[in-house]
C-alpha positions as CSV (number, residue, x, y, z in Angstrom):
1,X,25.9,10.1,14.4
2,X,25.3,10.0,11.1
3,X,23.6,8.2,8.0
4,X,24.1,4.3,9.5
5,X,24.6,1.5,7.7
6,X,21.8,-1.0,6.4
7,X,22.1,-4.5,6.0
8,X,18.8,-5.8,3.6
9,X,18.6,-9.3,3.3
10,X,16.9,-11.1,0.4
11,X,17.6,-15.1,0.9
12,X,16.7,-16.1,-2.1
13,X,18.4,-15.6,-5.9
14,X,18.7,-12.4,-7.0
15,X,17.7,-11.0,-10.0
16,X,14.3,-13.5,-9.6
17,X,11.2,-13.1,-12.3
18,X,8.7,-12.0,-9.0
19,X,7.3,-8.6,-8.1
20,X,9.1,-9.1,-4.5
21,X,11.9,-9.0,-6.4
22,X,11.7,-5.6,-8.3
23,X,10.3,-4.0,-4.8
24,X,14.1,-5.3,-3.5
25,X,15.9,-3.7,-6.4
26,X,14.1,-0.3,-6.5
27,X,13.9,-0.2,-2.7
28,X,17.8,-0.8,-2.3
29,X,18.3,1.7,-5.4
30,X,16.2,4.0,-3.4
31,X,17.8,3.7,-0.5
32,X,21.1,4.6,-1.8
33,X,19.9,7.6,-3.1
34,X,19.4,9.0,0.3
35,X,23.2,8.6,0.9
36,X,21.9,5.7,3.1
37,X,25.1,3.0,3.5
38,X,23.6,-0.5,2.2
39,X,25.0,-3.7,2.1
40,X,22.5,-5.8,0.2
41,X,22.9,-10.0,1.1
42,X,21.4,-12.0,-1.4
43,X,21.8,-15.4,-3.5
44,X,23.9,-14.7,-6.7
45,X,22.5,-15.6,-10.2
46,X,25.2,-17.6,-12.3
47,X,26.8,-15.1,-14.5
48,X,24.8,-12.0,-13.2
49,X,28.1,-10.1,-12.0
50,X,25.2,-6.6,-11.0
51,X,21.4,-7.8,-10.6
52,X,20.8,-4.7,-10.5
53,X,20.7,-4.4,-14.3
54,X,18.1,-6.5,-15.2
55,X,16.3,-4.2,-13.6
56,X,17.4,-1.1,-15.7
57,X,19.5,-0.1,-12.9
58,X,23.2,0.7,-11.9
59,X,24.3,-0.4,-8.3
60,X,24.6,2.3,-6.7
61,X,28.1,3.0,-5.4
62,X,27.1,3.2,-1.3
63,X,25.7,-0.5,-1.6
64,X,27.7,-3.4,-1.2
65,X,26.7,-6.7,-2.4
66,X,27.5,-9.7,0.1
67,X,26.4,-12.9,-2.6
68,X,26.2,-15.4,0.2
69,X,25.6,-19.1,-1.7
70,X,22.3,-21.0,0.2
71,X,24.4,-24.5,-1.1
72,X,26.6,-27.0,0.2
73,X,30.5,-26.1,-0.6
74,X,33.1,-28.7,-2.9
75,X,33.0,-31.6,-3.3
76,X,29.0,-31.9,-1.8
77,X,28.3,-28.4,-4.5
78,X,27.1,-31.4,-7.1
79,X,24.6,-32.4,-5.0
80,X,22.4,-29.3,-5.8
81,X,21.5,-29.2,-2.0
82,X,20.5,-25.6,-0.6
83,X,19.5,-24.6,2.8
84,X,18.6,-21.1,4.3
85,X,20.5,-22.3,6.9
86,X,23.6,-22.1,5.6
87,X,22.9,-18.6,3.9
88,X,22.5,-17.7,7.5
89,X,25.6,-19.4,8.5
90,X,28.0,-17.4,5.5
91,X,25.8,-14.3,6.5
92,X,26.7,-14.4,10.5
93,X,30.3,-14.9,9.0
94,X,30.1,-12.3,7.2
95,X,29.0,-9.7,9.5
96,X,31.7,-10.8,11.9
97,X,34.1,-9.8,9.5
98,X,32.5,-6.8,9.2
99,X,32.3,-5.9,12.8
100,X,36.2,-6.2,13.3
101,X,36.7,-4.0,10.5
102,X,34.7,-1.3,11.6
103,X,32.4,-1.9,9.0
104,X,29.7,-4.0,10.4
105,X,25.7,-2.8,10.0
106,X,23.6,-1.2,12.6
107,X,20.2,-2.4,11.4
108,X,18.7,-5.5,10.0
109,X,15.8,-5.0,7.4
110,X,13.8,-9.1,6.0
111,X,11.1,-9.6,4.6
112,X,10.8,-12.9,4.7
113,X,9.4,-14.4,8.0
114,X,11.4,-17.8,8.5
115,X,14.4,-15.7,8.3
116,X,13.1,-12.9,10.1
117,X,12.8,-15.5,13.3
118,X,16.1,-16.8,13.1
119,X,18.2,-13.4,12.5
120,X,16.5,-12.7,15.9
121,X,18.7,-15.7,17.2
122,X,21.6,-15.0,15.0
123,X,22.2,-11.5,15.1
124,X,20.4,-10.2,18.4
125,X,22.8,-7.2,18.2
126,X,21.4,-6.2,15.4
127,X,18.0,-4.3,15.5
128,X,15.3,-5.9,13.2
129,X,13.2,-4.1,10.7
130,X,10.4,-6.8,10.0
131,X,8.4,-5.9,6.5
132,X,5.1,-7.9,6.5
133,X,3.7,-8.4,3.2
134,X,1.0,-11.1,4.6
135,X,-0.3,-13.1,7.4
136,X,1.9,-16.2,6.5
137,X,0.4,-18.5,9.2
138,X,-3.1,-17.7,8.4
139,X,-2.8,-20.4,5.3
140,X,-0.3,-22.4,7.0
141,X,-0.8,-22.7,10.8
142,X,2.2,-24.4,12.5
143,X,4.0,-21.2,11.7
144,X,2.0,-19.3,14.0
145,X,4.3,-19.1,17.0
146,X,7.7,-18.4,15.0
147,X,5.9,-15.4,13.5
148,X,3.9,-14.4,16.3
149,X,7.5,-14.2,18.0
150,X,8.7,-11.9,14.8
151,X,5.8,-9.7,15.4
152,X,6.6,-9.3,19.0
153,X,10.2,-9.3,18.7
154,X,11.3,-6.4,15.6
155,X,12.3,-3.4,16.5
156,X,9.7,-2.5,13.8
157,X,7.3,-3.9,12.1
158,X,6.4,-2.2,8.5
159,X,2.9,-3.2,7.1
160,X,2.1,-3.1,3.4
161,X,-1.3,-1.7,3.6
162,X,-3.9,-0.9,6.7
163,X,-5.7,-3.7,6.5
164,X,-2.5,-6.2,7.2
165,X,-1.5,-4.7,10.1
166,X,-5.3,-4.7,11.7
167,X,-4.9,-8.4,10.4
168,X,-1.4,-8.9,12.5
169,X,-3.0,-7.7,15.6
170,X,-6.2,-9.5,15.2
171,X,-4.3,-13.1,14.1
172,X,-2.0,-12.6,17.0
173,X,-3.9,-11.1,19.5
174,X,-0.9,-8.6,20.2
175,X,-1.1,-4.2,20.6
176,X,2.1,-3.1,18.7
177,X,3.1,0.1,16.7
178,X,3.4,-0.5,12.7
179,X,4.4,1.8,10.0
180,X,2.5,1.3,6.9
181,X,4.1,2.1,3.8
182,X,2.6,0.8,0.9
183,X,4.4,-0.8,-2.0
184,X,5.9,1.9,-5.4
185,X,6.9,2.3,-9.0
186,X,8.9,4.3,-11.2
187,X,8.4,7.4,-12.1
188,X,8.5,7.3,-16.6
189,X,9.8,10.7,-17.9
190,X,6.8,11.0,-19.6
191,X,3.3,9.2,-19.7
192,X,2.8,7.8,-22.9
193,X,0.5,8.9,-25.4
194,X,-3.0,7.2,-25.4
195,X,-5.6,7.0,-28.1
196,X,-8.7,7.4,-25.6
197,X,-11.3,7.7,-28.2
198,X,-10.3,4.3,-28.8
199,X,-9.8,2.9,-25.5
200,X,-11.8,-0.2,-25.9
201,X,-8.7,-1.4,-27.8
202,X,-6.4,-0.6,-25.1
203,X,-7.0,-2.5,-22.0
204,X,-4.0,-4.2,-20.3
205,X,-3.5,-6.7,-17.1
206,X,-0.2,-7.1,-16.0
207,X,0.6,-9.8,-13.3
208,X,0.7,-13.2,-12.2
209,X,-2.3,-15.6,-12.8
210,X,-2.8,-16.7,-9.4
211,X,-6.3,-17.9,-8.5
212,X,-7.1,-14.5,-5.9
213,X,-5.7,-12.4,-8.6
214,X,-8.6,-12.8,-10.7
215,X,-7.5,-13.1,-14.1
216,X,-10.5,-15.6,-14.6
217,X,-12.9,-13.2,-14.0
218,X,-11.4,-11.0,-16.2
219,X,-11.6,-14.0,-18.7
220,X,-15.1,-14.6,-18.2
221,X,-16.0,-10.9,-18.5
222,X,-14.9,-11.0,-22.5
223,X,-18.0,-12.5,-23.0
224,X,-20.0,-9.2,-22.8
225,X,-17.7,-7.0,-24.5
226,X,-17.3,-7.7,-27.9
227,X,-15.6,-5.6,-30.5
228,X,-13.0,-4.7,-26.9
229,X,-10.0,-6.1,-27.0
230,X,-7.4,-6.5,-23.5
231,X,-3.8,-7.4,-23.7
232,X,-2.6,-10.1,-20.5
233,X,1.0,-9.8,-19.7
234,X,2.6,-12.4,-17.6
235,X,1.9,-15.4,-16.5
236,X,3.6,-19.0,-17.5
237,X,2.7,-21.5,-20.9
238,X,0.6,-23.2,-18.5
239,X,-1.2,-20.6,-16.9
240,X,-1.9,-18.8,-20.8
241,X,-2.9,-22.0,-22.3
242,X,-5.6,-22.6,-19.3
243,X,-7.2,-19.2,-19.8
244,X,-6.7,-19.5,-23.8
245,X,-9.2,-22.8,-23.2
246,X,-11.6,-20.7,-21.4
247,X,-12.2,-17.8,-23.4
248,X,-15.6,-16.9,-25.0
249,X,-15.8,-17.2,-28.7
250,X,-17.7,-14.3,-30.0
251,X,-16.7,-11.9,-26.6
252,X,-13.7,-9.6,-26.3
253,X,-10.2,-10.7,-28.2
254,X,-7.8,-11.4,-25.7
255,X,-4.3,-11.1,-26.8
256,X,-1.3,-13.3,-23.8
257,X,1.9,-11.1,-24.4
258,X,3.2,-13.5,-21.6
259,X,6.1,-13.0,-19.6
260,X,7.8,-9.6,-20.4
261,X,10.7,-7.8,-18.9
262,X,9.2,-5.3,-16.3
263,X,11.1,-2.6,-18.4
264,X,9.0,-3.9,-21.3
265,X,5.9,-3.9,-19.0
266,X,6.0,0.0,-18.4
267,X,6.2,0.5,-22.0
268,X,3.0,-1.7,-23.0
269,X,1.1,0.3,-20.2
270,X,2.4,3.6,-21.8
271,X,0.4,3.3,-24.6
272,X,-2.7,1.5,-22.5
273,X,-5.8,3.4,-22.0
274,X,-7.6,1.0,-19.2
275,X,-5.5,-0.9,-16.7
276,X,-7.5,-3.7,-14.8
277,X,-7.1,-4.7,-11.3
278,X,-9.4,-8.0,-10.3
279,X,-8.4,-8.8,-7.6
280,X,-10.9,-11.4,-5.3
281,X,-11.5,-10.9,-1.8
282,X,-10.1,-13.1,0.8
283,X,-6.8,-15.1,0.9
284,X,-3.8,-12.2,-0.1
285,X,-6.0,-9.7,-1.4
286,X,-6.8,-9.0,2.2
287,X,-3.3,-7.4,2.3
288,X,-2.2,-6.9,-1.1
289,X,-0.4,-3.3,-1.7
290,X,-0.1,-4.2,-5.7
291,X,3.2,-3.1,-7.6
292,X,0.6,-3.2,-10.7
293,X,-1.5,-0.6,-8.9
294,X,1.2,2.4,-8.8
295,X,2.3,1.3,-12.1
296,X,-1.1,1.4,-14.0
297,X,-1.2,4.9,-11.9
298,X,2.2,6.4,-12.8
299,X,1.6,5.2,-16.4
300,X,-1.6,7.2,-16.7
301,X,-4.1,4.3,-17.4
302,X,-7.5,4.9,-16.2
303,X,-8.4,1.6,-13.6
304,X,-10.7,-0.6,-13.0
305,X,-10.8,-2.1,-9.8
306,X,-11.9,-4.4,-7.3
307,X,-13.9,-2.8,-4.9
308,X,-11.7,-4.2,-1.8
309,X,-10.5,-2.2,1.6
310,X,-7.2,-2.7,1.0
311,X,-7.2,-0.6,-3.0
312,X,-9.6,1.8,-1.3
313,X,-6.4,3.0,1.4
314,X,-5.2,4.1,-2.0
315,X,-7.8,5.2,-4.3
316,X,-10.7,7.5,-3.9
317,X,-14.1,6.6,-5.0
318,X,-13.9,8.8,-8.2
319,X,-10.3,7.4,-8.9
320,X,-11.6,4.2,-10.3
321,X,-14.0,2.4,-12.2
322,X,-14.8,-0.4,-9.3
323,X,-16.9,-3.1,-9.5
324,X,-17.5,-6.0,-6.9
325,X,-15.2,-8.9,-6.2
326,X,-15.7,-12.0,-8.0
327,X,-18.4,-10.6,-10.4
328,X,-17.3,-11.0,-14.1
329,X,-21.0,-9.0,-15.6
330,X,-19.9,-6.0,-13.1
331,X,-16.0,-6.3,-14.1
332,X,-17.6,-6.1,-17.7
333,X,-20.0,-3.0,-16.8
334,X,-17.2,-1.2,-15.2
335,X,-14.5,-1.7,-18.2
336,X,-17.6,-0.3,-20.6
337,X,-18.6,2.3,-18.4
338,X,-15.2,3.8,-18.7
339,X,-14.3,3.0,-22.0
340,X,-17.5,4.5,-23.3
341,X,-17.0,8.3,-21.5
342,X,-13.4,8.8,-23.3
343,X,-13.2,12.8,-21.2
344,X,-13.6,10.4,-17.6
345,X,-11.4,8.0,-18.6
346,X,-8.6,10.6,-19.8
347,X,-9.2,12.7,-16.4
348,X,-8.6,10.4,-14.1
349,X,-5.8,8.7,-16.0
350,X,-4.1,12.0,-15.8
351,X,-5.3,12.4,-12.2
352,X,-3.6,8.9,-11.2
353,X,-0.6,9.9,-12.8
354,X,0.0,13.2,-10.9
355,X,-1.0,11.3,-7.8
356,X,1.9,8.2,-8.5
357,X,4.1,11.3,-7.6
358,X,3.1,10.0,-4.0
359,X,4.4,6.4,-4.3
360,X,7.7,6.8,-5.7
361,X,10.4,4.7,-5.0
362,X,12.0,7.6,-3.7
363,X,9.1,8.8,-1.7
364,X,9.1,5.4,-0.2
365,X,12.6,5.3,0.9
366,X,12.0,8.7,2.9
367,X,9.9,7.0,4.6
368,X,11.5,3.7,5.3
369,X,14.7,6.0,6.0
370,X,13.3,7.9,8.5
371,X,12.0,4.2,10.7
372,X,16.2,3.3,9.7
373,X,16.9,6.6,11.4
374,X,14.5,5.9,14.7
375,X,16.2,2.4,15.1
376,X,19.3,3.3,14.7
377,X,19.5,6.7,16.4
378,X,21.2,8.3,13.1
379,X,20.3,11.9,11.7
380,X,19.7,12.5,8.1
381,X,21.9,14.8,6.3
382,X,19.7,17.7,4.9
383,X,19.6,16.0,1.1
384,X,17.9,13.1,2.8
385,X,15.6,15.3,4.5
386,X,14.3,16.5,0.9
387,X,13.8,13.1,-0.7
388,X,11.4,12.5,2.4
């Protein structure tokens, strides 16, 4: 047997402003690349005829879109009702369809855990490639038995980092095999050029502004580094104008580019000398694999970052500044330390960016090709062998 077919299934609208959402497109994009067949299920954005674009991407030819609407059909459409269930419903259809043809999947890769536990129900012939990204009924506990059930039940279970899949078989008291393959990034045909005598005026955080992210430590850190001056990207009108209110007067100047296309992200980092990472510890940062992470590294930034278990399964000691969670003076030390030593900052900025080569999208889809490959009993063709 051959390369099999893959059927990745993303219930929710597609292209989507979130970081799951660029993992999906590059993962897919990735995927295809390896001559991998995929047929990618997803809710369709009105008038986004490729999602793929937004993204700075072409679909690639061996994918096949299946837009499967979550809503009700006409006359009931106006009612603006959607349900997973009914994606599931259109995507069991669907895959019927398929299977007369000759066409149908072999493999079933989700992310999400909900859906995970139902396509178990829904498509048992189908083997299920489970990609855990958190401990979801950690925070929300009547959940615990329809994921414990996902965890037992995959074929496979993919962890993001380590430290989830330790947490998995703590939480759920189950002995299981994972695969951990951390999260990726692009690969920019150059690093851009950077001004590190001057670093202190490039610093960059580029991300959400979620409470364990740590953006308000970052905040609070400006107060010890005057004449330093960090860029934010991301984040909402609300979330910028909270943080605008609680920056010091007299600190560092903080400059909110806001939301930005993650095409435009790339390029701000280009030029950035410092990328910070601030996390908190507990909640998600217990798991956290950070898209920012392998971008700050393929973009050559020097880091700063939390000193967690989870960043440490990526970086060495000597491959970032770190500081301890939650501490805004350290955060502060630890940007000046680097900023001030322009020859350590530039070395291990270009140190991260030889070592991104690692966490590629396409390095990642070897790897999530060759767990395809085990489920599926399918042999890779020698140019997949290379990309892995």
């Amino acid at each position: 047997m051959g390369n099999p077919r893959l059927l990745y299934v993303f219930p929710e609208p597609f292209p989507l402003r979130k970081a799951r959402a660029v993992q999906v497109a590059n993962t897919v994009s990735a995927l295809a690349e390896t001559s991998l067949a995929v047929d990618l299920a997803y809710v369709p954005v009105l008038g986004v005829d490729d999602p793929f674009e937004v993204y700075g991407l072409a679909c690639p030819k061996n994918v096949r879109l299946v837009p499967l609407s979550r809503g009700l059909p006409p006359p009931f459409s106006r009612l603006r009702m959607h349900s997973n269930r009914l994606f599931l419903w259109r995507l069991r259809r669907w895959f019927g369809v398929q299977l007369k043809r000759g066409l149908a999947p072999q493999a079933v890769f989700a992310r999400h855990v909900k859906l995970a536990a139902a396509l178990l129900d829904a498509m048992p012939e189908l083997p299920l490639i489970y990609e855990a990204h958190e401990v979801f009924s950690q925070p929300a506990p009547k959940l615990f038995a329809l994921e414990k059930r996902v965890i037992k039940g995959a074929a496979v279970v993919i962890a993001i980092t380590q430290g989830l899949a330790n947490a998995l078989m703590r939480h759920f008291g189950v002995e299981r095999e994972f695969v951990v393959i951390p999260s990726a990034t692009s690969l920019p045909d150059e690093v851009g050029h950077k001004n590190w005598k001057l670093a202190a005026g490039e610093i960059a955080y580029a991300g959400s502004f979620y409470d364990w992210k740590g953006v308000d430590d970052l905040i609070a850190a400006g107060q010890w580094l005057p004449g330093f001056r960090i860029t934010l990207i991301g984040g909402d009108e609300k979330g910028v104008s909270r943080l605008r209110s609680h920056v010091h007067a007299g600190g560092a100047d903080f400059s909110f580019a806001g939301h930005l296309t993650h095409a435009e992200v790339l390029e701000r980092l280009k030029s950035s000398c410092i990328a910070v990472l601030p996390n908190r510890a507990g909640s998600v940062s217990e798991f956290t694999s950070p898209l920012k992470l392998f971008e700050y590294m393929a973009s050559g930034c020097a880091v700063v970052a939390s000193d967690l278990p989870v960043l440490r399964e990526i970086l060495a000691e000597d491959e970032a500044a770190w500081f301890q969670p939650g501490d805004p003076k350290g955060l502060a030390d630890a940007i000046r330390r680097l900023a001030g030593d322009p020859v350590l900052a530039k070395n291990m900025g270009e140190r991260l960016a030889e070592r991104a080569k690692e966490y590629s999208w396409q390095a990642r889809a070897g790897r999530l090709l060759q767990t395809v490959m085990a489920v599926t009993g399918g042999s890779p063709n020698e140019n997949t062998r290379n990309e892995s």
